[in-house]
N, C-alpha and C positions, 0 to 999 in steps of 0.2 A: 382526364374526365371531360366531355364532352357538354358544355352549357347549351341550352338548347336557346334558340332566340326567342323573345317576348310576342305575344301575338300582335298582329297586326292592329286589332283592334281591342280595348280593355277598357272595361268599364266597371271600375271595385267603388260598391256600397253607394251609388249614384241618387241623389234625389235632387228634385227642384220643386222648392216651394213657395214662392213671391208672395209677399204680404200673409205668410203662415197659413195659402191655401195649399193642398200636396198636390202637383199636378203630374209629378213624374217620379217613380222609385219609392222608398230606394231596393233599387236594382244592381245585381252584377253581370256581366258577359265576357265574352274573349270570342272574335272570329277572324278567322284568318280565308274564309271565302273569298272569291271572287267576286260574285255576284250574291248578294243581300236585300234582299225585300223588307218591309217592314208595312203590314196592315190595319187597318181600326176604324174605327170610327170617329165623327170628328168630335174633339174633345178628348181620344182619346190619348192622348201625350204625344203623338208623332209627329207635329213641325216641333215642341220640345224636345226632344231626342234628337231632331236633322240639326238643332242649332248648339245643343251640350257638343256632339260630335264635331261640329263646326269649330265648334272654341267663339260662334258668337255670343253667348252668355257663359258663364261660370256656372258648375251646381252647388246646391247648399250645403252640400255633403260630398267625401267620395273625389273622385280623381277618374278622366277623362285622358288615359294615352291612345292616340296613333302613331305607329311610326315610331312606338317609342318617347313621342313630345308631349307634355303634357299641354294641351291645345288650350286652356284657360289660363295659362299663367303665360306659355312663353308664345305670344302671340306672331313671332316675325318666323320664327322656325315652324309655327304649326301651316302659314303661309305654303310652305315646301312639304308641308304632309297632309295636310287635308284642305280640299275646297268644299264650295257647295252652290248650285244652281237651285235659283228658287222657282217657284211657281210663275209669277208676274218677273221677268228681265227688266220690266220699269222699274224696280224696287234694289234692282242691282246695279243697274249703269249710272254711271253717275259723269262723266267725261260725254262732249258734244260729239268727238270724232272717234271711227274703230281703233285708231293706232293709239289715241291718248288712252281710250278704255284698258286695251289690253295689257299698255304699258305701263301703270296705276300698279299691280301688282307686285310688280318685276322692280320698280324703287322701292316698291316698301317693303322686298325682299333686302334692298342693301344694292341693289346691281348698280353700275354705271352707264352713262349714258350709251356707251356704245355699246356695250352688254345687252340691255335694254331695246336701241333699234335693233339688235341681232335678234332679238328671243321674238319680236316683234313680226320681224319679215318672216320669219322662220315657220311661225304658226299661222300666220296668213299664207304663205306660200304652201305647206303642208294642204289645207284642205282645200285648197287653188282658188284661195279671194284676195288674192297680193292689191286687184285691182279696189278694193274695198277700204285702205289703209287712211284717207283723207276722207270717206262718206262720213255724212252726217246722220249717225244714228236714227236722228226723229222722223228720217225718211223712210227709214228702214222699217218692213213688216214685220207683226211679231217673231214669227219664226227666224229671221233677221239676226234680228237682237236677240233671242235666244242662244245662237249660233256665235253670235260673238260673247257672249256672257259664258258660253264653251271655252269656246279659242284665248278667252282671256284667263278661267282658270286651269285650261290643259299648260299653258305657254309657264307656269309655275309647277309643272311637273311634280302634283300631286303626289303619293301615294294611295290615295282615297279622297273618290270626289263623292259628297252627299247629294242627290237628288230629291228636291222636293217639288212632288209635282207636275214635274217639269214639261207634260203635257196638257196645261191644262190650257182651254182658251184655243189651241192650234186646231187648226184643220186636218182632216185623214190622212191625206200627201204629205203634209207637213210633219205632220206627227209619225208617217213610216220612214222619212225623210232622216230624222232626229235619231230614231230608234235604231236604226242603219248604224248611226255614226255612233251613238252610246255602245251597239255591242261588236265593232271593233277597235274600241279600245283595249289596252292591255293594263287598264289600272282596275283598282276596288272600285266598285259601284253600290251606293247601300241608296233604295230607291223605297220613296215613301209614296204609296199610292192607294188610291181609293178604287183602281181597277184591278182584279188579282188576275186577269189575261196577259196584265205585263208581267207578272212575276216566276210563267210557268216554267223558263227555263233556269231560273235563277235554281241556286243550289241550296238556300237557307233563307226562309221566311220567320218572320219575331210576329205574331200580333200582338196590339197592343189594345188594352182596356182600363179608363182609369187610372196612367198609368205603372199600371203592372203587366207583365208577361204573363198573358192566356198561355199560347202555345208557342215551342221555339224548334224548327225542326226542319225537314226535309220540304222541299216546296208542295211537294202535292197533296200530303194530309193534311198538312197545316190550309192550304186555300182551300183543303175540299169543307173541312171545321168550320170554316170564317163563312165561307158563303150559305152552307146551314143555318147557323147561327142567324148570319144580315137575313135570311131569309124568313127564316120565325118572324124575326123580329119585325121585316114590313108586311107579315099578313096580321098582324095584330093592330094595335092603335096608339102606338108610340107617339104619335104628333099629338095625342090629347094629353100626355104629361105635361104638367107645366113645373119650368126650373124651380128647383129648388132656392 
């Protein structure tokens, strides 16, 4: 008998609710795509959801595998299964120089030191910035540090890297620049964004409201839904709500 392997991506009975507000679920899913969109509006759970996925927070409920790892509990193995590039790279680097940045990872995988400068030169050499290894980050343009906030979590060989954002603040060039290099990679891409032009080729879009799961589907019904929807919603007068 033939066991079939677990999805790439699984998310049973998920919620997240800090100080007993719900902000997310509880939800379940399973995707094993390639390329994953996720849209909403803001407040709508989706940097929650890039960071459950991430294994940077735990959910209150519910279990979080990629890969197989459950990414809130066993934090050094979910390193090797899931990254995530956030919005602002300032929020990510934390090391002065590219090669300390990159190499940040790769110890707290467990590697040693020459493992380490190996995985180092290896991913600098790949997208031909070997000459980049001793720069001092704060010199570097955002699109820069973006690129190494990349290379530092490709050089941990992923299974699924989460994007949040990760165009925001960049310039046109930059931003085709980026988007170049995101779709040819050959990992999982689950990309949280507030433009649904970047989503058309993707294979599976989630919206998200509140959240919970509007729609989960194919990319083009699901953005053709969402942008209706955003669309009602700014020819009315939504900015004269006031929070609750």
């Amino acid at each position: 008998m033939t066991i079939s392997p677990p999805p790439l991506i699984a998310l049973n009975d998920v919620s997240f609710a800090p100080d007993g507000k719900q902000v997310l679920g509880p939800l379940s899913l399973q995707a094993d795509a390639r390329r994953i969109g996720i849209v909403g509006r803001n407040g709508s759970g989706k940097t929650t959801m890039a960071r459950l996925l991430s294994g940077l927070i735990a959910p209150d409920t519910g279990k979080v595998h990629i890969a197989g790892v459950d990414v809130a509990k066993d934090r050094k193995k979910a390193l090797g299964s899931v990254g995530i590039l956030f919005q602002n790279p300032d929020h990510q680097i934390i090391f002065p120089t590219v090669e300390e940045e990159i190499a940040f990872g790769l110890t707290q995988m467990g590697q040693g030191k020459a493992q380490v400068a190996a995985g180092v030169q290896g991913i600098l050499v790949r997208f031909g910035k070997a000459h980049w290894a001793k720069a001092a980050i704060h010199q570097l343009s955002q699109g820069q540090r973006q690129l190494v906030c990349l290379m530092s979590v490709l050089a941990m060989a992923p299974a699924v890297i989460v994007l949040d954002e990760p165009f925001a603040g960049l310039d046109i060039p930059t931003t085709r620049q980026l988007q170049r290099i995101l779709d040819g990679l050959e990992v999982t891409l689950v990309m949280i964004t507030h433009d649904p032009a970047m989503l058309r080729e993707y294979e599976r879009v989630i919206w998200l409201e509140a959240g919970a799961v509007v729609q989960d589907g194919a990319a083009q019904p699901v953005l053709a839904a969402f942008e209706a929807q955003m669309a009602q919603i700014g020819d009315g007068d939504d900015l004269s709500h006031l929070a609750g």
